[in-house]
N, C-alpha and C positions, 0 to 999 in steps of 0.2 A: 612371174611364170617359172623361172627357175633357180626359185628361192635357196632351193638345197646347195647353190654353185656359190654362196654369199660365205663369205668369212666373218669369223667371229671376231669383235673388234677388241684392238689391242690393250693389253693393261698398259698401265701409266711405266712399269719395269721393262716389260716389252719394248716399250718404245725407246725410253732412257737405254735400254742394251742395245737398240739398232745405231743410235748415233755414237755411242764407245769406239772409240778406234781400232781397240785392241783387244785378240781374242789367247784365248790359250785352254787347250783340251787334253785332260787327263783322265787316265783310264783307273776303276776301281775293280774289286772280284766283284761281282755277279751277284744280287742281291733286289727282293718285289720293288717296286717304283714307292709300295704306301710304306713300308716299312720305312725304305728313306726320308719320304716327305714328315711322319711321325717324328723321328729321331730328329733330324732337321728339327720341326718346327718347335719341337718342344730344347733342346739347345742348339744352336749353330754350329758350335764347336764341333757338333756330335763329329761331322767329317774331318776332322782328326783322328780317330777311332778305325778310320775305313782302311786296309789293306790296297796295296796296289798293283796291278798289273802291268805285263810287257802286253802291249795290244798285239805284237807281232804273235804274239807266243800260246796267247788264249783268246783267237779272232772268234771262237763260240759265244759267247754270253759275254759279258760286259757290262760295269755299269759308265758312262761318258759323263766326267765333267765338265762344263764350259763355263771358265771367267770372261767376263765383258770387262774390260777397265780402262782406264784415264791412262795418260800416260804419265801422267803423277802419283797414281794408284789414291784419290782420291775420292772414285766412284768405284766400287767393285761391286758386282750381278756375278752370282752364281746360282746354274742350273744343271741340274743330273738328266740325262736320256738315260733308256736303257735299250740297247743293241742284243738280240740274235742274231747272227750269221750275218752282221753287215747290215742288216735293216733293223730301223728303228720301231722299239716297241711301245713305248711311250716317254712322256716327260713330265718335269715336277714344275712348280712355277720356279721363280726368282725370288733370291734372297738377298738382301745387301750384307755385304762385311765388311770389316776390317780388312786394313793390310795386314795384321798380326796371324790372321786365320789365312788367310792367303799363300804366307810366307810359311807357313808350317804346313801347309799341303806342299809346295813345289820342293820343301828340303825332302820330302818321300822321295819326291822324285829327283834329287839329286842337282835340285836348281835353288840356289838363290836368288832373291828381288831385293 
């Protein structure tokens, strides 16, 4: 009867990311969902390439990423949102990485792993 209220069932990443223990969210400049998912799928690395932002600084538009990871950094899930004004405007699937891809996103941001 009210089929519409049913969710869509989880990918095998989805699921492997809800049991990760550890998250960490980094913010890009502002860029369509399919261009990411393109660049993405055609190399991983691409987000290396991506610029980054102060979320305090430019809370307009955003692109959000989120690692899912082990605390060995043995399993690593990443996935892009894309944020207007604090709400989400859509998301890309999951990608698994390296720690080497990892580690060169968080030196953007002034963190090593």
């Amino acid at each position: 009867m009210f089929g519409f209220l049913k969710k869509a069932p989880k990918s095998e990443e989805e699921k492997l990311a809800e049991s990760l223990p550890r998250t960490k969210k980094v913010q890009f400049e502002d860029m369509p969902i399919a261009r990411v998912e393109d660049a993405v799928n055609a190399d991983v690395s691409a987000v290396l390439n991506y610029n980054p932002v102060n979320y305090y600084a430019s809370k307009d538009m955003f692109l959000q990423c989120i690692f899912y990871y082990s605390e060995d950094y043995s399993d690593i899930l990443m996935q892009f949102e894309r944020y207007e004004y604090d709400a989400p405007k859509g998301k890309t699937r999951m990608w698994r990485i390296d720690k080497e891809i990892m580690r060169g996103v968080m030196r953007k941001f002034g963190q090593n792993i």
